[in-house]
Backbone bond lengths (Angstrom), bond angles and torsions (degrees), N, CA, C in turn:
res aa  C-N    CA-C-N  psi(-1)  N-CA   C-N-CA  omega(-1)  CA-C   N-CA-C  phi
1 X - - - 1.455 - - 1.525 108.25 -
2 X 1.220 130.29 123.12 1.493 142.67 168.06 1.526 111.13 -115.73
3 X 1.504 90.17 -168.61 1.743 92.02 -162.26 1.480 126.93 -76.12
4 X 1.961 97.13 -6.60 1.393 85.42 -170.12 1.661 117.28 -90.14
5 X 1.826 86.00 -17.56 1.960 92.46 167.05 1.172 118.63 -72.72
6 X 1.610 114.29 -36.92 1.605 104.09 -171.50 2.112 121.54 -74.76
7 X 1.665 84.96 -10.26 1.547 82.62 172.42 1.676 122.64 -104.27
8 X 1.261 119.28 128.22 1.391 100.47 174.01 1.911 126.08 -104.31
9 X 1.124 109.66 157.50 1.615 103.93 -161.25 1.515 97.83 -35.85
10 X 1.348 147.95 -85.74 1.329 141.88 179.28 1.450 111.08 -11.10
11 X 1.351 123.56 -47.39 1.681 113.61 -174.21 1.489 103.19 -71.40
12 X 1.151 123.51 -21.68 1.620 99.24 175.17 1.644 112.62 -81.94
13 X 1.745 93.53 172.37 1.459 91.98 -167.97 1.629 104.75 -106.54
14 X 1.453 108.43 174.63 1.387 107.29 164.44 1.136 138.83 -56.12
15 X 1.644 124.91 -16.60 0.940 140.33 -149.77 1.945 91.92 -110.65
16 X 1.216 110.41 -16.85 1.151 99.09 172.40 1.667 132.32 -114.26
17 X 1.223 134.48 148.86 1.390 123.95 -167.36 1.794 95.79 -121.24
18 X 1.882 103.42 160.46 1.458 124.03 167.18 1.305 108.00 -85.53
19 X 1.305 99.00 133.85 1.756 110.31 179.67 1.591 86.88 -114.40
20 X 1.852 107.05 109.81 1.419 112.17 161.06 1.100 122.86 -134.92
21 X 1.505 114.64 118.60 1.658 146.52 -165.54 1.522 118.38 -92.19
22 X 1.029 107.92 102.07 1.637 107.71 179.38 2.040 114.32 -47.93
23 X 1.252 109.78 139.90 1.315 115.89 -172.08 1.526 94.11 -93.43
24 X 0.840 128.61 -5.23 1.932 132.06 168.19 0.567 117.61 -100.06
25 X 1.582 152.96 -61.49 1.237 144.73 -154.92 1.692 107.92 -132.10
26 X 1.849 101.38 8.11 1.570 86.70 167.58 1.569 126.44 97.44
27 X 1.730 93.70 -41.09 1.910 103.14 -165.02 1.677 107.82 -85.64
28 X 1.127 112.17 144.90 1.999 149.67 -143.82 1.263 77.70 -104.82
29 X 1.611 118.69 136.46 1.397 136.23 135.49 1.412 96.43 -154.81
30 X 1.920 111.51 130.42 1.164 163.80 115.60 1.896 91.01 1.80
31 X 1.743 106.53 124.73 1.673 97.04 161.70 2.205 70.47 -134.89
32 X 1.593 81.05 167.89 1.993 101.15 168.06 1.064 96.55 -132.90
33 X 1.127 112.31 130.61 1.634 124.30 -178.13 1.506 119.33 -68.24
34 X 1.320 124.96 -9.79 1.555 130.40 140.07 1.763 102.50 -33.57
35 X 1.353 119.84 -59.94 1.345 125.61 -174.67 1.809 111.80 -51.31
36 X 1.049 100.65 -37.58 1.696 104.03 -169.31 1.579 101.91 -81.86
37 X 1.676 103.62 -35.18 2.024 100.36 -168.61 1.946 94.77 -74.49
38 X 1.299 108.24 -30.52 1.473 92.83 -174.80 1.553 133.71 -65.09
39 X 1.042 93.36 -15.51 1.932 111.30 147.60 0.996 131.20 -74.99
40 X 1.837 123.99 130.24 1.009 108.02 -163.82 1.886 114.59 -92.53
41 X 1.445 95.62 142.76 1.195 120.97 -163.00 1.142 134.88 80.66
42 X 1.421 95.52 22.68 1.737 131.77 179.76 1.940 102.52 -51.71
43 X 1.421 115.89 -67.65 1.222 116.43 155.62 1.168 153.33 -30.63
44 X 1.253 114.19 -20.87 1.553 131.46 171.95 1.630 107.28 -92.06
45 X 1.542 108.58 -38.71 1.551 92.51 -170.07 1.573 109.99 -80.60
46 X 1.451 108.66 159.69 1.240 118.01 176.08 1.320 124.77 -82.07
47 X 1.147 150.53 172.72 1.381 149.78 167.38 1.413 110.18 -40.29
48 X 1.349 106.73 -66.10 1.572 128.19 -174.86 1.631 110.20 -33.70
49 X 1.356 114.43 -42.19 1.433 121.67 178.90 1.747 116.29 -109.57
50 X 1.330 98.74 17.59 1.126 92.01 -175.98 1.924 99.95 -110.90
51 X 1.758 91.77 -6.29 1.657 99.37 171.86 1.559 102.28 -122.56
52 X 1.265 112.14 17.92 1.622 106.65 151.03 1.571 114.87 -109.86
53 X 1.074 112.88 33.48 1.466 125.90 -168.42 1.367 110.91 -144.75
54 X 1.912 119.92 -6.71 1.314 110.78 -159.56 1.802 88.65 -123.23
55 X 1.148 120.87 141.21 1.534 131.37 -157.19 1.887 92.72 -152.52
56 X 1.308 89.99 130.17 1.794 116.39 170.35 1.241 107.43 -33.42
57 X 1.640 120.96 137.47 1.094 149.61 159.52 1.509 116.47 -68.63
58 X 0.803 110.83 -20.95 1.869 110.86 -154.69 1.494 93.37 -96.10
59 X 1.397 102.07 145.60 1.907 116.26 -167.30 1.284 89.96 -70.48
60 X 1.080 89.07 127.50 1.959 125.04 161.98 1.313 111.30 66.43
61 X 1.872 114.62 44.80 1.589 95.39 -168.63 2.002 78.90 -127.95
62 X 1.318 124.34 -51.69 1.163 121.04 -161.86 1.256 146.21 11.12
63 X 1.586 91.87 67.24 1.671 119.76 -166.90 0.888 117.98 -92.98
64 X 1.623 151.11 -179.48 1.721 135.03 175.66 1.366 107.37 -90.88
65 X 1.213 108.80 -167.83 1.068 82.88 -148.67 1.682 83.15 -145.24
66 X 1.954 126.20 150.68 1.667 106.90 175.20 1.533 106.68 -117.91
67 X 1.198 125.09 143.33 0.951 122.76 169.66 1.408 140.25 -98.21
68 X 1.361 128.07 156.08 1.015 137.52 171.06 1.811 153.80 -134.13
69 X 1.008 102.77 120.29 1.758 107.38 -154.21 1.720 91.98 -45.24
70 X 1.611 126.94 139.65 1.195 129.15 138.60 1.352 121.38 -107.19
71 X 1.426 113.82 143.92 1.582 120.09 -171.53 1.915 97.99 -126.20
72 X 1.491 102.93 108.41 1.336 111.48 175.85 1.855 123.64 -63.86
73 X 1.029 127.21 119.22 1.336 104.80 174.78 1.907 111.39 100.23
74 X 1.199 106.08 -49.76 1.418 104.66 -159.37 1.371 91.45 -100.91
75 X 1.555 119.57 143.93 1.404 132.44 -176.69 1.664 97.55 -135.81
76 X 1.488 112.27 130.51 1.314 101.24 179.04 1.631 115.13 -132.93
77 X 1.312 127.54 78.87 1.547 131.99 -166.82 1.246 131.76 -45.00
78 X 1.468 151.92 -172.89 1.233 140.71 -169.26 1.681 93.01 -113.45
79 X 1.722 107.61 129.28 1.114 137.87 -164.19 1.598 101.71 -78.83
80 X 1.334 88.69 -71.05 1.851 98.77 -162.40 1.574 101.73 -54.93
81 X 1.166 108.13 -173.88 1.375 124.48 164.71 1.766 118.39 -176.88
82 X 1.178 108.74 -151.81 1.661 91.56 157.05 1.522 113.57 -108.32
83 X 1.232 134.17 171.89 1.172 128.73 -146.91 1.922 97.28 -116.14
């Protein structure tokens, strides 16, 4: 189990957006999860199927597509180190 099953579109917040990158041809489009709840039954699905369901925009490429959590604002660096 990873993050994209255990979260479903409703658990993310506004403040954050999907970074989804075509596995073919490479090209970035931005989703807001306003976009996913305004469908119905937008809320129930999880991430996981909501990027096995999402396929390239760009003429004549319609490839799958991977996704990725964006977090606006908040930056969080690597803690540990050696001591």
């Amino acid at each position: 189990m990873n993050w994209k099953t255990s979260l479903r579109a409703g658990d993310v917040g506004a403040e954050q957006r999907l970074e989804l990158s075509c596995r073919k041809c490479g090209a970035v489009r931005y989703l807001e999860p306003a976009a996913i709840l305004a469908r119905r039954g937008g809320d129930q699905l999880s991430l996981g199927q909501v990027e096995a369901r999402a396929r390239c925009t760009q003429r004549g490429c319609k490839g799958m597509m991977r996704m990725m959590l964006v977090r606006k604002g908040e930056a969080s660096g690597f803690v540990g180190g050696l001591a």
